[in-house]
C-alpha positions in Angstrom: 0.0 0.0 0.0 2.6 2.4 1.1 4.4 1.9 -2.4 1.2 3.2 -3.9 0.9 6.6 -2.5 3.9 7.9 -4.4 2.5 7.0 -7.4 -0.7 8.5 -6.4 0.7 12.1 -5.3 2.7 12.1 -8.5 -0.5 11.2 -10.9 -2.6 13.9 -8.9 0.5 16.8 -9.1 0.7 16.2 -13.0 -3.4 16.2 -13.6 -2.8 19.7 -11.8 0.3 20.6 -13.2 -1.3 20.0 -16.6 -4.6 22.0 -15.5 -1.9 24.9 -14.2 -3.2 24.8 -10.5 0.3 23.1 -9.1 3.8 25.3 -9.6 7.1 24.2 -8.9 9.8 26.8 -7.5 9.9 30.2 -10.3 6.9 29.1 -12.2 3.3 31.1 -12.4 0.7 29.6 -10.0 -2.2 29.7 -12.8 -1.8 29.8 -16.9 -5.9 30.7 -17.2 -6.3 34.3 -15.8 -9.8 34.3 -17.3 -10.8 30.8 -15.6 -9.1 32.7 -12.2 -11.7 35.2 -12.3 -14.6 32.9 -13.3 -13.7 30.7 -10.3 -13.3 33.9 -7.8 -16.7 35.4 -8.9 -18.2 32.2 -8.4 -16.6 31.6 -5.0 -17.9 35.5 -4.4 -21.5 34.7 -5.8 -20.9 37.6 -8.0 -22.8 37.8 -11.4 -22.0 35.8 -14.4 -24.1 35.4 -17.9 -23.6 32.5 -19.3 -23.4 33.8 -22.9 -22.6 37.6 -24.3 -25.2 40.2 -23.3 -25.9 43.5 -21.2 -25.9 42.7 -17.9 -28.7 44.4 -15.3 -28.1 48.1 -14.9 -26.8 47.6 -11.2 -23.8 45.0 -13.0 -22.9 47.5 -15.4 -22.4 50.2 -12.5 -20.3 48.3 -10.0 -18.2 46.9 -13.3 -17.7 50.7 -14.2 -17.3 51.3 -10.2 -14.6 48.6 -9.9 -12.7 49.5 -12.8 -12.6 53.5 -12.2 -11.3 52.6 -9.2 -8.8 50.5 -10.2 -7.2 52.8 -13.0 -7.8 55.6 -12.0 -7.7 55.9 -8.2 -5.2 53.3 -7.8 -3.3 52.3 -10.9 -2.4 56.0 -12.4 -2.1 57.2 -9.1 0.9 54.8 -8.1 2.1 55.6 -12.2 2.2 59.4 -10.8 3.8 58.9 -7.8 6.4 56.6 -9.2 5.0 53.7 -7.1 6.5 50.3 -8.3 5.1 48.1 -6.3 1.8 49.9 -6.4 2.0 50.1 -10.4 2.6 46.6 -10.3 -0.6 46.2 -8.1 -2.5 48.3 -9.5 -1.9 46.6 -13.0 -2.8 43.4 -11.9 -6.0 44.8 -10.3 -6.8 46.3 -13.1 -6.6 43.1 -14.9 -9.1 41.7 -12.4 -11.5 43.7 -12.8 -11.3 44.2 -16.8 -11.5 40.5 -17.0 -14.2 40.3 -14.6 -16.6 42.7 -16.6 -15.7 40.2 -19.2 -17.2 37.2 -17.1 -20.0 39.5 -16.0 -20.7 40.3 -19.4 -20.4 36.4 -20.3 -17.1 37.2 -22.6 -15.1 34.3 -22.8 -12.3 36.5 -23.5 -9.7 33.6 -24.1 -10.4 33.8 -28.1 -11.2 37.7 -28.1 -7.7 38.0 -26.8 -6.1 35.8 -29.3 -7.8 37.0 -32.1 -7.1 40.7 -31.5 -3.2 39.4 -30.4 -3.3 38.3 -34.4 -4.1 41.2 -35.6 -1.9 43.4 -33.3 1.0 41.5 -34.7 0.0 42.1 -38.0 0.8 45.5 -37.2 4.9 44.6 -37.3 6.1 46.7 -40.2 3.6 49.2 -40.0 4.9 53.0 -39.5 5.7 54.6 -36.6 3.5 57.2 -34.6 6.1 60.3 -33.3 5.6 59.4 -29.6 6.6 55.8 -30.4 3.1 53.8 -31.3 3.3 51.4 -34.1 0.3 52.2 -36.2 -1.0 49.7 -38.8 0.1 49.3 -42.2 -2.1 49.8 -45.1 -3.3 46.0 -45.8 -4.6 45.8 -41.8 -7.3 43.7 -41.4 -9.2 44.5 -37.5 -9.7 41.7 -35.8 -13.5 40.2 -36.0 -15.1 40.6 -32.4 -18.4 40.7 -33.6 -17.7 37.1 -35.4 -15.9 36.1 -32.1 -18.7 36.9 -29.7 -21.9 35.4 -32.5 -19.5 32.1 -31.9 -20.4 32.2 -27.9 -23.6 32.9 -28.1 -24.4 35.8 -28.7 -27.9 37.2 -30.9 -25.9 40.5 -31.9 -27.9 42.8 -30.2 
């Protein structure tokens, strides 16, 4: 029996290795930000749709709420101040909450992100903005959200 548990911790540490819930020393504790927040506004019985729409009134304020703070009371003010540690908070915060709007929102932003990440980097070449933004070349295709979100669900309304 005793031979057994070894083999049983190491099958259970690479299930949640694989599912990105177990680090070892220097790695990230989760690869799934988005699945993070699902799982905290679940724990927090905040609301979720389960497909893209408009949430209630009340949803949209506390997401506008939550991310005003965030940004602009905390994340710009540490930027101001030269706060690192305090950027660095506040830019994960600010994370939090912008993915959360997308859970309350019911955004599975997983393939939004990836699609506008392709067409970002289709932007390598383009010119150059005087203050150092890369601006897109000519044959720049945007990225199709509205496609994206019709794929989860949504009635385009």
């Amino acid at each position: 029996m005793a031979d057994q548990i070894p083999k049983t911790i190491r099958f259970w540490e690479s299930r949640l290795e694989n599912r990105g819930l177990l680090c070892k020393e220097g790695e990230e504790v989760s690869k799934d930000w988005y699945q993070d927040i699902v799982d905290f506004m679940t724990a927090i019985e905040q609301h979720k749709e389960k497909v893209p729409k408009e949430p209630s009134q009340e949803i949209v304020d506390l997401r506008v709420s939550l991310i005003d703070e965030e940004v602009n009371k905390e994340l710009l003010k540490a930027m101001e101040i030269g706060d690192l540690p305090g950027i660095a908070d506040g830019i994960a915060d600010s994370m939090y909450v912008h993915i959360g709007a997308a859970v309350a929102y019911g955004i599975d932003l997983r393939p939004i992100w990836d699609t506008v990440h392709e067409a970002n980097m289709k932007k390598v070449g383009g010119p150059v903005r005087e203050d150092g933004k890369r601006l897109k070349p000519k044959e720049w295709v945007p990225p199709d959200i509205k496609g994206e979100l019709i794929k989860q669900g949504w009635n385009g309304k």
